[in-house]
C-alpha positions in Angstrom: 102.8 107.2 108.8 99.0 107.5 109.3 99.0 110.9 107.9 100.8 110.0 104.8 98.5 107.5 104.2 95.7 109.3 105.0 97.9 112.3 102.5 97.7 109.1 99.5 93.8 108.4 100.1 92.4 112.2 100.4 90.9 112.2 96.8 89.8 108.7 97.0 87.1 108.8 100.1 87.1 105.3 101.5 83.1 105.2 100.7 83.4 106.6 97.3 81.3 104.6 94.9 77.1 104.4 95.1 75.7 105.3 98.3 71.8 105.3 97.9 71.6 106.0 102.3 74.5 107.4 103.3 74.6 106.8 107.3 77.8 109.4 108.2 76.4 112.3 108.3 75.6 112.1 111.7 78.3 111.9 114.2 78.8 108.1 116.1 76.7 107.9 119.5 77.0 105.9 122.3 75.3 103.2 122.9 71.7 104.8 123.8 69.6 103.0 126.9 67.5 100.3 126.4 64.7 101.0 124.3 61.2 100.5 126.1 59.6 98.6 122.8 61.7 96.3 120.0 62.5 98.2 116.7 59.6 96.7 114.3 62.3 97.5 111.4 64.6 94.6 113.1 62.6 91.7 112.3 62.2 92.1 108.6 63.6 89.3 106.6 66.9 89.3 104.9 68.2 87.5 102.1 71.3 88.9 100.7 74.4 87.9 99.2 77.7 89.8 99.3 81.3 87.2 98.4 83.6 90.3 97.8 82.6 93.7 99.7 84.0 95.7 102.3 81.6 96.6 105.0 80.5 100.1 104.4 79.0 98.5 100.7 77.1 96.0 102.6 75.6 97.9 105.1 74.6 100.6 102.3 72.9 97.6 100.6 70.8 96.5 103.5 70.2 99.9 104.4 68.6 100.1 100.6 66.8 96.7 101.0 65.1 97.3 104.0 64.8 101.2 104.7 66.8 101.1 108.1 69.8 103.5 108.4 72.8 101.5 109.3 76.4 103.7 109.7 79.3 102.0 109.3 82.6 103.8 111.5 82.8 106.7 113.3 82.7 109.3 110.1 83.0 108.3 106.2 86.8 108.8 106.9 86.9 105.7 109.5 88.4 103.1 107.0 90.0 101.3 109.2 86.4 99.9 110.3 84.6 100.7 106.8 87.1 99.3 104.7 87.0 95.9 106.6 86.2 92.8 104.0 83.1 90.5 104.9 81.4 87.8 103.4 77.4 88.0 103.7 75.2 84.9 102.5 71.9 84.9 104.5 68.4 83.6 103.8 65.6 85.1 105.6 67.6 86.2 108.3 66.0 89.0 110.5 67.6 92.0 110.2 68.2 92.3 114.4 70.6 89.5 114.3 72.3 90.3 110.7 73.3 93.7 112.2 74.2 91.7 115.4 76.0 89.0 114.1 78.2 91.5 110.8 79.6 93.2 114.1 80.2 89.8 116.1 82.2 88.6 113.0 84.4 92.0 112.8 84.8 92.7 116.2 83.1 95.6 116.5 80.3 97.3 118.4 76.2 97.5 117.4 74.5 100.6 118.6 71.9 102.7 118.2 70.0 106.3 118.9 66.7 107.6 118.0 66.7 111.1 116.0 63.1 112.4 115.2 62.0 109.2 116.4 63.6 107.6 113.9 65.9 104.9 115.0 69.5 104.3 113.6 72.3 101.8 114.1 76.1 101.8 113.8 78.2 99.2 113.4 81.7 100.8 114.3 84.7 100.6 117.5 83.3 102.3 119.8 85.3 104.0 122.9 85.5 100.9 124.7 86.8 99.1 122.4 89.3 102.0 120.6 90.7 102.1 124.4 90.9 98.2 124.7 93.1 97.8 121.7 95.2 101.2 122.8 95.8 99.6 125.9 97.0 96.0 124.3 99.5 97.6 122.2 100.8 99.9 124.6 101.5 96.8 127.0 102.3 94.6 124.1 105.2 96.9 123.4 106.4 97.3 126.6 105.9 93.2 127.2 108.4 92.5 124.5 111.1 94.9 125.4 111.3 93.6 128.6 110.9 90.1 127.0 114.0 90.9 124.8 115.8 92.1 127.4 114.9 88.9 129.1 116.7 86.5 126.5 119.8 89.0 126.2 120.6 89.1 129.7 119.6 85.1 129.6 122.4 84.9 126.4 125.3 86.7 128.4 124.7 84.2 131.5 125.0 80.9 129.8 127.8 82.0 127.7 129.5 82.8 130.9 128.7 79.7 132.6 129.5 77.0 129.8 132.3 79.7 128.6 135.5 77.2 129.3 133.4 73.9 129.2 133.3 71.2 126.5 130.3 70.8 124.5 129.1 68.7 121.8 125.4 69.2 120.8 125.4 71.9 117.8 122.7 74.0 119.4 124.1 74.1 123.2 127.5 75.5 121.3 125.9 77.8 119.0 124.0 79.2 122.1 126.5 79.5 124.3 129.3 81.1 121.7 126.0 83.5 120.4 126.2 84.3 124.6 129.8 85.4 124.5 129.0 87.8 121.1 126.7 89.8 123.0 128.9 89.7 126.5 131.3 91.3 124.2 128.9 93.7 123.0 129.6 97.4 124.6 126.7 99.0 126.5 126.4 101.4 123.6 125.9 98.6 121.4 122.9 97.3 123.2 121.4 100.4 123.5 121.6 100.9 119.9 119.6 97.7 119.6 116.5 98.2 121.6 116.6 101.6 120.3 115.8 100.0 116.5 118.9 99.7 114.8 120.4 97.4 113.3 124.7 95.5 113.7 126.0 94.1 111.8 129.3 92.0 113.1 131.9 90.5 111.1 135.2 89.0 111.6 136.9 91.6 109.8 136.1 94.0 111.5 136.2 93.1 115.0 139.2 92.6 116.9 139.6 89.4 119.6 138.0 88.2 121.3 134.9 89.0 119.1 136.3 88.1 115.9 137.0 84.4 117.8 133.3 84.4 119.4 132.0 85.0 115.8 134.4 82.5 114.3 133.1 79.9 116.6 129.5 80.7 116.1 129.5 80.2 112.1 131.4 76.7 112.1 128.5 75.9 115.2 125.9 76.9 112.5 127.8 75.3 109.9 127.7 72.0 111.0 124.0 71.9 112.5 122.5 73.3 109.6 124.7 70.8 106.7 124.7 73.8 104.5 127.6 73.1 102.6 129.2 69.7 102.2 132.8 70.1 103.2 134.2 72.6 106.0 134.2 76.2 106.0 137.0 78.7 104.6 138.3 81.6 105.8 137.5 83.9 103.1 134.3 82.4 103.5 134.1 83.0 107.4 135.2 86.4 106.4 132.5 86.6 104.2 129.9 86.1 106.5 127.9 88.6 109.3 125.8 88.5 112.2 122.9 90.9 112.5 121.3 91.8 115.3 118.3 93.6 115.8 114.8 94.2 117.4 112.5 92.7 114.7 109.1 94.8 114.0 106.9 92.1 115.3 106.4 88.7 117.2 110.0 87.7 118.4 112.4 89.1 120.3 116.2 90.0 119.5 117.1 86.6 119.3 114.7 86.0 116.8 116.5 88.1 114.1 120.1 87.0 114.6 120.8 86.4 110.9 123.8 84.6 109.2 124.8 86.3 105.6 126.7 82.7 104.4 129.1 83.0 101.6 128.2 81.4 98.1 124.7 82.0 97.9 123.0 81.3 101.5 122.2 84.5 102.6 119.9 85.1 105.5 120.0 82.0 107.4 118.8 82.5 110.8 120.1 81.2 113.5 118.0 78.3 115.4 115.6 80.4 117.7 113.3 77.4 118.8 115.3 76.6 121.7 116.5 79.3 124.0 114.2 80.0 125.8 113.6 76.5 127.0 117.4 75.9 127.6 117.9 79.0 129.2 115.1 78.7 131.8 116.2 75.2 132.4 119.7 76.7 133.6 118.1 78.8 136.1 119.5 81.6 133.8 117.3 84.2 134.5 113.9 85.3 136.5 110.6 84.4 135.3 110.0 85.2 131.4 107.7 88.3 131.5 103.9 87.5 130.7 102.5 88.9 127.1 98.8 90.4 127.5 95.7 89.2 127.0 94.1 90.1 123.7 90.9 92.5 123.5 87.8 90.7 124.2 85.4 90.2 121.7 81.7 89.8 123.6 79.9 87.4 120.7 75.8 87.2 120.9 74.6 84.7 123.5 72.4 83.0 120.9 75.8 81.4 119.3 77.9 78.2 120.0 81.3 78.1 119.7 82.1 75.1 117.1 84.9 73.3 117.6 86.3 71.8 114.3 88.4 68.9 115.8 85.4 67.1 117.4 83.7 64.2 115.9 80.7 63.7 117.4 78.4 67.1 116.5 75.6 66.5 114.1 76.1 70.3 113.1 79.6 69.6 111.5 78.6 66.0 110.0 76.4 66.8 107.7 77.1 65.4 104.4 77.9 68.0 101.5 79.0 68.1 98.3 80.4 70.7 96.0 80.6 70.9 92.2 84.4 70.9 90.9 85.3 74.4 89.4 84.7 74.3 85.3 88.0 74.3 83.4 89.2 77.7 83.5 86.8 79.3 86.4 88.8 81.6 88.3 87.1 80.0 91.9 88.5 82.4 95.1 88.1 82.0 98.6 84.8 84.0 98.7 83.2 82.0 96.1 84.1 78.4 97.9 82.5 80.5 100.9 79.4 81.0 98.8 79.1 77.5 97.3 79.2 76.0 101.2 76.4 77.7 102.4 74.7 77.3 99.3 74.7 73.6 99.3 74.5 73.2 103.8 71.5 75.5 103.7 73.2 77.7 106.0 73.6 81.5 106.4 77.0 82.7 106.5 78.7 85.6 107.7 81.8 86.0 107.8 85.0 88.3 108.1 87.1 88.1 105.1 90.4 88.6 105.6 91.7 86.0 103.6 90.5 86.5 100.5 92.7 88.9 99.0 95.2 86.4 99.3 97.3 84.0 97.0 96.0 82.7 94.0 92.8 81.2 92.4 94.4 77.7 92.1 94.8 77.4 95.8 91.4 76.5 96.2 90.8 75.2 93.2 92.9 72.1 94.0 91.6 71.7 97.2 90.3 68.1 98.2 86.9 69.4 98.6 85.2 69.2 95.2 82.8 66.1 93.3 82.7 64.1 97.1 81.2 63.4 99.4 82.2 65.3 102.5 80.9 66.9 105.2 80.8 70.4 106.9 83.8 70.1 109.2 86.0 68.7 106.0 85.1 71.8 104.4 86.2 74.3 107.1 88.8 72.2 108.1 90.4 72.3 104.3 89.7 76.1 105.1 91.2 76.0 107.6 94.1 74.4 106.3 94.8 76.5 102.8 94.7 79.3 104.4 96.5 78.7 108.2 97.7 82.1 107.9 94.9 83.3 110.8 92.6 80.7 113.0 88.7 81.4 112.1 86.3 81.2 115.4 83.4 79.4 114.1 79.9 79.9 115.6 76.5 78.3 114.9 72.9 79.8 116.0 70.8 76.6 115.5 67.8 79.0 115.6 68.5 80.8 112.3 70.4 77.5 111.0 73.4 80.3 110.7 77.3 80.1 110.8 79.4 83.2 111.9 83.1 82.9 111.6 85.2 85.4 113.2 89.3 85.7 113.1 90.5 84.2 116.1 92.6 86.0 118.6 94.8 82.4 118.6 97.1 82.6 115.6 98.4 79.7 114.2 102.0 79.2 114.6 103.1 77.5 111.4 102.0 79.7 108.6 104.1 82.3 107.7 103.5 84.5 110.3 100.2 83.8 112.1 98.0 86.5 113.2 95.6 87.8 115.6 92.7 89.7 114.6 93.6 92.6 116.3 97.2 92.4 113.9 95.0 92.1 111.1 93.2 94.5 111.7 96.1 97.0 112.0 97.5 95.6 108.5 94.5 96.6 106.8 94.8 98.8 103.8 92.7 101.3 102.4 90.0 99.8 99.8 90.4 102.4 97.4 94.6 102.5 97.1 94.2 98.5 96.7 91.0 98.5 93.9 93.3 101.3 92.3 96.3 99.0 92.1 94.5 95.6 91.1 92.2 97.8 88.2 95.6 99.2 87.1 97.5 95.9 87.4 94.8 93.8 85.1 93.8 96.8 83.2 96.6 99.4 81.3 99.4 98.1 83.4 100.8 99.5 86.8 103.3 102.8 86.7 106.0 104.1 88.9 103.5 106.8 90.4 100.8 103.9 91.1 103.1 101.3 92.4 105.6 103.9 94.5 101.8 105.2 96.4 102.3 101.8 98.2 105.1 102.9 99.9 103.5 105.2 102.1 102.1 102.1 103.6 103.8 100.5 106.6 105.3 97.2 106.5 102.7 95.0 108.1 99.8 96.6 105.3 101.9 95.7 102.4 102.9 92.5 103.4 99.1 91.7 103.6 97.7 93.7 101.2 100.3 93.6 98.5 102.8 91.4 98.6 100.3 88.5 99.6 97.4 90.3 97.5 96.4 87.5 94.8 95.9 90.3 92.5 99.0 92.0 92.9 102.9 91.5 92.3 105.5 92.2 94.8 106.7 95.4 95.2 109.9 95.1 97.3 112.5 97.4 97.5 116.2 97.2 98.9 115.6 98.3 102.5 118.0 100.9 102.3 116.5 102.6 98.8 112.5 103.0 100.5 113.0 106.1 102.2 114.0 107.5 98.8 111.0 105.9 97.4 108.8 106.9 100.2 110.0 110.6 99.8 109.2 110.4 95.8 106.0 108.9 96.4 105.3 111.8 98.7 105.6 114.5 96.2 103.2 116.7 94.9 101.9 116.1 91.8 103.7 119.1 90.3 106.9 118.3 92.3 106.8 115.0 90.5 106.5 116.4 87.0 109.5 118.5 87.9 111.4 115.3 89.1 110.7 113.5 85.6 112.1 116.6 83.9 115.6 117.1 82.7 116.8 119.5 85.5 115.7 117.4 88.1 113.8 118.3 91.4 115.6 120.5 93.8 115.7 118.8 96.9 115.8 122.3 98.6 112.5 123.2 97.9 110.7 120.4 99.6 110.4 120.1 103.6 113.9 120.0 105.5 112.7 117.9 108.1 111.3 115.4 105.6 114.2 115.0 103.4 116.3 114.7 105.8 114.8 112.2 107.5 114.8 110.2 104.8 118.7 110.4 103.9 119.0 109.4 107.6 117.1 106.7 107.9 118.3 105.0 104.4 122.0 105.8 105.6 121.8 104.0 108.8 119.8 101.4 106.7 122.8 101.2 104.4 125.4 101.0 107.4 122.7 97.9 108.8 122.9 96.2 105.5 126.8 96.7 105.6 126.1 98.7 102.2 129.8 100.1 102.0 130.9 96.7 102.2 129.0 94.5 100.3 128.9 94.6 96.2 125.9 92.3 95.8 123.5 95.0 96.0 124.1 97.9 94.0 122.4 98.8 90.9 124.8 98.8 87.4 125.5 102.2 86.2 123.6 104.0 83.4 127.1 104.6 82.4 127.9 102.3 79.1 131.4 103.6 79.5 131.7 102.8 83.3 130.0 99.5 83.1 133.1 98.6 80.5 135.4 99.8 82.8 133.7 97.6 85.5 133.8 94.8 83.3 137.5 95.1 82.4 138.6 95.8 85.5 137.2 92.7 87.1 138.6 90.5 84.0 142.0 91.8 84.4 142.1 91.2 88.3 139.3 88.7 89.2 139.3 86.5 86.3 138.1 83.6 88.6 134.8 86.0 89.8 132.8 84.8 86.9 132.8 81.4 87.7 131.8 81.7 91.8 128.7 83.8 90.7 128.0 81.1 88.1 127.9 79.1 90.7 130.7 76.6 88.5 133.7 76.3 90.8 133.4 77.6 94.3 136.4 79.3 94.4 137.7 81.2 97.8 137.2 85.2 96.6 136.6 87.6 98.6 133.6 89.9 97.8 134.3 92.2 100.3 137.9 92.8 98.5 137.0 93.0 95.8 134.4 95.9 96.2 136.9 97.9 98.1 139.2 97.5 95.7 136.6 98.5 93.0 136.1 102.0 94.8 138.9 102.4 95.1 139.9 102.3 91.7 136.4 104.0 90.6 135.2 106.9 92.9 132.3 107.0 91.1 131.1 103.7 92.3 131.6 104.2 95.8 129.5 107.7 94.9 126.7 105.4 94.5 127.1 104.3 98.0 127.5 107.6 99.7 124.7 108.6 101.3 124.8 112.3 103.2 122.9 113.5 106.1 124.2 116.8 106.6 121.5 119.0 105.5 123.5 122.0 103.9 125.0 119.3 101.4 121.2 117.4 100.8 119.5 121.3 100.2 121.7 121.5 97.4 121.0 118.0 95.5 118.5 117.1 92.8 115.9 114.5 92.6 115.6 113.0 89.0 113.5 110.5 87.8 115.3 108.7 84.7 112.9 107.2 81.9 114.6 104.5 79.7 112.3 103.1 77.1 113.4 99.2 75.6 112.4 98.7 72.3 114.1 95.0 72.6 113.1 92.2 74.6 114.8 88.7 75.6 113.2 85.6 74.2 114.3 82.0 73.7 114.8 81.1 70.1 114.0 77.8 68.7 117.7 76.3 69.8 116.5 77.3 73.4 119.1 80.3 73.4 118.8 83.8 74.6 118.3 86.5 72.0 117.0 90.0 72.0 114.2 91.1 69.4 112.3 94.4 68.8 109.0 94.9 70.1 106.6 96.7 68.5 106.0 100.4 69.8 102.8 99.9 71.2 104.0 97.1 73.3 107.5 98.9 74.8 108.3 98.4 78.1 110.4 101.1 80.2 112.3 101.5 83.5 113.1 103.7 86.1 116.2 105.0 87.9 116.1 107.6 90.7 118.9 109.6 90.6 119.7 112.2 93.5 123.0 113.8 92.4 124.9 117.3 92.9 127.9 118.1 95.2 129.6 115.3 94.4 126.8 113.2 95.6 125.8 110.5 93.1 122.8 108.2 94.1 121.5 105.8 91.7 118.2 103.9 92.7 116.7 101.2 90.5 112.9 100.4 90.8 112.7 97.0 92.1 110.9 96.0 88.6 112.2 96.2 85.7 109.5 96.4 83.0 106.5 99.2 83.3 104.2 99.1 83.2 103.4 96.4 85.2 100.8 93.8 83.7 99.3 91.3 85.7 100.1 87.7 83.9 96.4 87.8 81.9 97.2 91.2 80.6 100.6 90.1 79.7 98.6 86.7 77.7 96.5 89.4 76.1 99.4 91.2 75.4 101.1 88.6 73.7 98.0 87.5 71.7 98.0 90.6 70.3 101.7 91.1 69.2 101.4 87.5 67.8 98.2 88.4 65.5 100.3 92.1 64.7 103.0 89.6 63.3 100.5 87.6 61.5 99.0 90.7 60.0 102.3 92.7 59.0 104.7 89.8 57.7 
């Protein structure tokens, strides 16, 4: 994964942009022995003010201010630790502790070495610290293997024990008939879990006494969650799964048991909070294996750790108060940074890794603004708006200075709540982001821009795109990124080809590549129960098909309509239906079939299939639904990837629909524009 990152970012060095000292062209040093004399250079004043850079920019500006050769990384193509976002407001700061407290704030390591005497710093991860993380997530990993293990071997022994006894509380029963699923579950079927895939169990097809464990466990889920008023079916038991499956992060295997629920409540999860606790209580198991500690992060003596829930600290009751936003100011994170220190009097740095999230308006309505309040409000509200990661907060009374730093205690009840060190994994690389967001607000986001962000792993698009304020989501069906991740791959001749009529022969690119891909997105496919399930797949380009489709399903289903509407909850099977469907129609259940035999993939072609719309949906003035032309200039298009031959017949839809993809200002300009074209050609 790193190297096709690292593939995507090769024309785009992560310091690109104007250097006027450029610190990398010296390889990193160890820390050097202590120096005899104090560097002269260190206590020159600072004041400098950075609200949206990445840390290679601001050391190259201080490096300009003051003359002193900072590095940032190991080389220029560390952007791991250059790319990192900080916030810098500092008023005649020395330099010493500015250098000191940028890699406090970041986690990283201050050194230096004399060449010529000359001295020079780095602010990078050095050995020590590249080996403490290596060493967490090594143990980390093995931790929560044995930790899943743990709660599956936990599951099995309280089904058994409470297997023939009554029960009445909701989450005792759905615990102990979840037990007797995966006591049921062959050996094979475990290994299978812990080596990463993904079952999926159903009713129909499991045989007694599973198919009875599982009926058990939805009508237990049923009635403690109240989903549905009324009592469940059996087409809509039959309609429901159980997957199991190691999750990519945090929890273990029973944190990812999910319900699919018939009539529109899909991914339920099953109630997690609880095992753990009721299972040690039982005496189920031995003790729960310990997680590791986090790497250390060895702050300057000369700060205090602030802790925002006391009420006694002069430091944190100061009074403060901040102008409200002016109508229409576009305020971010950064900027409420800046306007803190700006009316505290205090210095701030701090590590930004917030600030590329959600949207303008969530601190624009905070409760901070045109009051009276004091310091701890402030970081408190913070705090608060953005829970997603704790902030270590430190004062030096000295330099009237605050450092915050992410906090290696993540807070539980965001989303997903991270420690810095997982942050710091999820980063992305500046100049793939900057690309996306210039696109995005500029000329509009295309298949080729948006499909680079696949080559990123899960945990750096969550963060860095789906959560980016600037960005839209960009989400896939799990089963179709593989496809997207090999198209995104591609040369940019090979993609040329691809858009062309004839198509991309798959047996020119790498074996091993393309056929990992079909693999993976098969057993993706056979995870999401794919070859079962109808909800997913993309309509057919095929006018004629589509009316077969839609005649077919009048003729037999003539109920359907209304259960999608959502009108009349009638009992239909889904699952029936689509078998029945290819059945009837090979060439749907082509669309499904996905091979990973390499002599039949060799002989397929990848084809990337334009369709231009020169109509549009818009309500009229009776608030109905009507399509109208749009203007040439302002055409929209989308894609479908089509990987067909041998009787193979793939069809994969981009998750958007219109491209290029504008950001919602664009689309205002946009709009502005077509109105005044109106005004001008009646």
């Amino acid at each position: 994964m790193l190297a096709a990152i690292l593939a995507v970012t090769a024309a785009y060095p992560a310091g690109a942009g104007k250097v006027t000292i450029d610190p990398n062209k010296t390889k990193p040093a160890t820390a050097a022995a202590p120096q005899k004399k104090p560097d002269p250079q260190l206590a020159q004043k600072v004041t400098y003010t950075a609200t949206d850079k990445r840390l290679h920019s601001v050391l190259e500006d201080i490096s300009k201010q003051t003359g002193v050769i900072v590095y940032s990384g190991k080389t220029p193509a560390d952007w791991p630790v250059r790319d990192l976002p900080v916030i810098v407001c500092v008023r005649d700061l020395p330099l010493g502790k500015l250098l000191r407290y940028i890699a406090d704030s970041t986690h990283l390591a201050l050194t230096s070495t004399t060449v010529k005497n000359v001295r020079r710093y780095r602010i990078w991860r050095d050995p020590r610290r590249e080996k403490q993380l290596a060493d967490y997530y090594q143990k980390d990993r093995e931790v929560r293997l044995a930790h899943a293990n743990w709660e599956w071997d936990g599951l099995v022994k309280f089904g058994q024990k409470y297997a023939g006894k009554p029960l009445t509380d909701p989450t005792l029963m759905e615990t102990r008939d979840l037990g007797k699923v995966f006591a049921s579950l062959s050996p094979e079927a475990r290994e299978s879990v812990f080596a990463g895939k993904q079952i999926r169990l159903t009713t129909r097809d499991t045989k007694p006494p599973m198919s009875d464990y599982l009926r058990a466990l939805y009508l237990d889920w049923w009635q403690g969650y109240r989903m549905h008023v009324g009592d469940l079916n059996e087409n809509e038991i039959a309609c429901m799964s159980l997957d199991i499956k190691l999750p990519e992060r945090y929890s273990t295997c029973l944190g990812c048991p999910h319900l699919q629920a018939p009539l529109g409540y899909r991914g339920a999860p099953i109630t997690v909070g609880s095992y753990d606790v009721l299972l040690e209580e039982e005496g189920m198991y031995a003790s729960e294996p310990k997680y590791p500690e986090g790497p250390r992060t060895d702050y300057s003596p000369s700060l205090v750790n602030l802790d925002l829930e006391k009420t006694d600290s002069p430091i944190l009751n100061q009074k403060i108060r901040i102008a409200k936003p002016k109508v229409g100011e576009e305020i971010t994170y950064p900027d409420v940074v800046s306007r803190v220190s700006e009316a505290s009097k205090f210095s701030i740095v701090l590590e930004n890794l917030q600030g590329h999230q959600w949207h303008p308006r969530d601190v624009a309505n905070l409760p901070i603004y045109d009051r009276d309040t004091t310091l701890q409000a402030l970081l408190r509200a913070l705090k608060r708006s953005y829970y997603r990661s704790n902030t270590d907060w430190f004062v030096d009374n000295d330099s009237h200075l605050l450092v915050g730093s992410a906090s290696g205690f993540p807070v539980r009840e965001g989303p997903t709540g991270e420690e810095w060190w997982n942050l710091h994994r999820a980063l992305a690389p500046e100049v793939l982001i900057s690309n996306l967001v210039k696109k995005y607000n500029g000329d509009g986001l295309e298949i080729d821009d948006m499909a680079a962000a696949m080559l990123l792993n899960n945990d750096q698009r969550r963060e860095w795109i789906f959560l980016n304020k600037d960005l839209l989501e960009w989400q896939p069906v799990p089963h179709t990124e593989p496809f997207w991740r090999l198209y995104a791959g591609l040369s940019a001749e090979n993609k040329a080809v691809a858009k062309s009529s004839a198509g991309l022969p798959l047996g020119k690119l790498s074996p091993d590549v393309v056929q990992a891909a079909f693999t993976e997105s098969s057993d993706l496919a056979e995870a999401e129960g794919l070859e079962k399930r109808g909800d997913d797949i993309p309509p057919p380009d095929d006018p004629d098909l589509q009316k077969r489709l839609d005649d077919w399903l009048k003729q037999h289903y003539p109920e359907l309509g209304r259960v999608m509407l959502g009108v009349d909850p009638l009992p239909v099977d889904i699952i029936q239906v689509m078998n029945e469907i290819m059945a009837d129609f090979p060439e749907v259940k082509a669309m499904w079939d996905i091979p990973t035999d390499m002599d039949v993939i060799s002989r397929l072609n990848m084809r990337l299939i334009i369709k231009e719309h020169d109509t549009q949906p818009v309500f009229d003035e009776h608030d109905n639904m009507v399509m109208k032309p749009v203007p040439e200039e302002l055409r929209t298009h989308s894609y479908t990837l089509a990987i067909q031959g041998d009787g193979v017949n793939l069809r994969i839809r981009a998750p958007l629909y219109a491209f290029p993809a504008y950001s919602e200002k664009r689309k205002k300009q946009l709009e502005e524009a077509q109105k005044k074209n109106g005004e001008q050609n009646p």
